[in-house]
Every structure is written in structure tokens, then in C-alpha cells.
N, C-alpha and C positions, 0 to 999 in steps of 0.2 A: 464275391460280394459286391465290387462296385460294379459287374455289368448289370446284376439285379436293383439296384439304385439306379443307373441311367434309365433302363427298362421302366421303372415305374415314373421317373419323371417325364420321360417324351408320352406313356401313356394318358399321363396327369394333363400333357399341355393338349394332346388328341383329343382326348374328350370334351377338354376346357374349349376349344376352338369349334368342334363339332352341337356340344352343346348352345353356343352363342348362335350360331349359323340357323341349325334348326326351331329355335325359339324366336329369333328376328323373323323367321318367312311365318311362324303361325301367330306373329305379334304381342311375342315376349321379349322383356329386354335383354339384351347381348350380353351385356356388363353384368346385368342380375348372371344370367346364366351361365357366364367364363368361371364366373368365381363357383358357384354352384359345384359346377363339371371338375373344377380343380380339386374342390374338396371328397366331393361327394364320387365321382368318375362315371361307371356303367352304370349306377342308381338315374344319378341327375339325369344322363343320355337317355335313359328309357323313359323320364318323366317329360324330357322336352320332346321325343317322339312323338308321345298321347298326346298332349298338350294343347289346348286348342279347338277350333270346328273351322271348317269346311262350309265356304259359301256356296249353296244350292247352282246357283245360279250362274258364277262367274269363276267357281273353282278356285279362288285364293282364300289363304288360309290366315283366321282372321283371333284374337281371343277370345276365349270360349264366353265372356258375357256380353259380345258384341249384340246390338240387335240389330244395326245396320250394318249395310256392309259398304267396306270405307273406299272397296273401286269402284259396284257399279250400282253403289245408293238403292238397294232393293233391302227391302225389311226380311228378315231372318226369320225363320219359327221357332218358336221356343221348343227345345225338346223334351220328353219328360221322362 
């Protein structure tokens, strides 16, 4: 029983960490999303995945209501 408790705690901080990481490069907050990943685990990780767009132009990954894009100041299209 207690290695099934260590097991879900190093899982809880994995995703906690994985979640902040992935959401900082597509310009979510780290902090929003540790806590997220801690609570929530493979849900929050697959939501900070998707997360986001992709700059045409410059290929960094920006929040999805961005209209500029904040490395190389090119205007975004709106998607529909």
C-alpha cells in the first residue's frame, strides 16, 4: 500500500512539472498550471498539450488569443 502512495505522489509532481513546462513555451502560466497538473494529472497534461497556437511565421508557441506574435511582431490570422 505505501509503494502505491509513493507511485501516485512522484506521478502527481511529473505531471505537476510537465504541465508548468509545456504551458510556459505555449504562454500559459507555470504556477496556473503546476497546481493544475497536481490536482488534476494526465487530464491538465493533455489540456496543456493542446493549448495554445503556433506562430505561422516564426514557429513559437504563443496563447491561443494572441493576435501578434510577441518574437517576430507579425499579425496572426484569426482561425475559424
Amino acid at each position: 500500500m505505501e509503494n502505491i502512495s509513493q507511485l501516485i505522489g512522484i506521478s502527481s509532481i511529473i505531471f505537476s512539472v510537465a504541465c508548468a513546462v509545456f504551458a510556459e513555451k505555449r504562454g500559459g502560466s507555470p504556477l496556473v498550471w503546476f497546481f493544475l497538473g497536481l490536482i488534476f494529472g494526465p487530464i491538465a497534461f493533455i489540456i496543456a498539450l493542446t493549448s495554445g497556437k503556433q506562430c505561422p511565421h516564426c514557429k513559437s508557441w504563443l496563447p491561443s488569443n494572441a493576435k501578434i506574435c510577441r518574437y517576430c511582431a507579425k499579425e496572426l490570422q484569426e482561425s475559424k
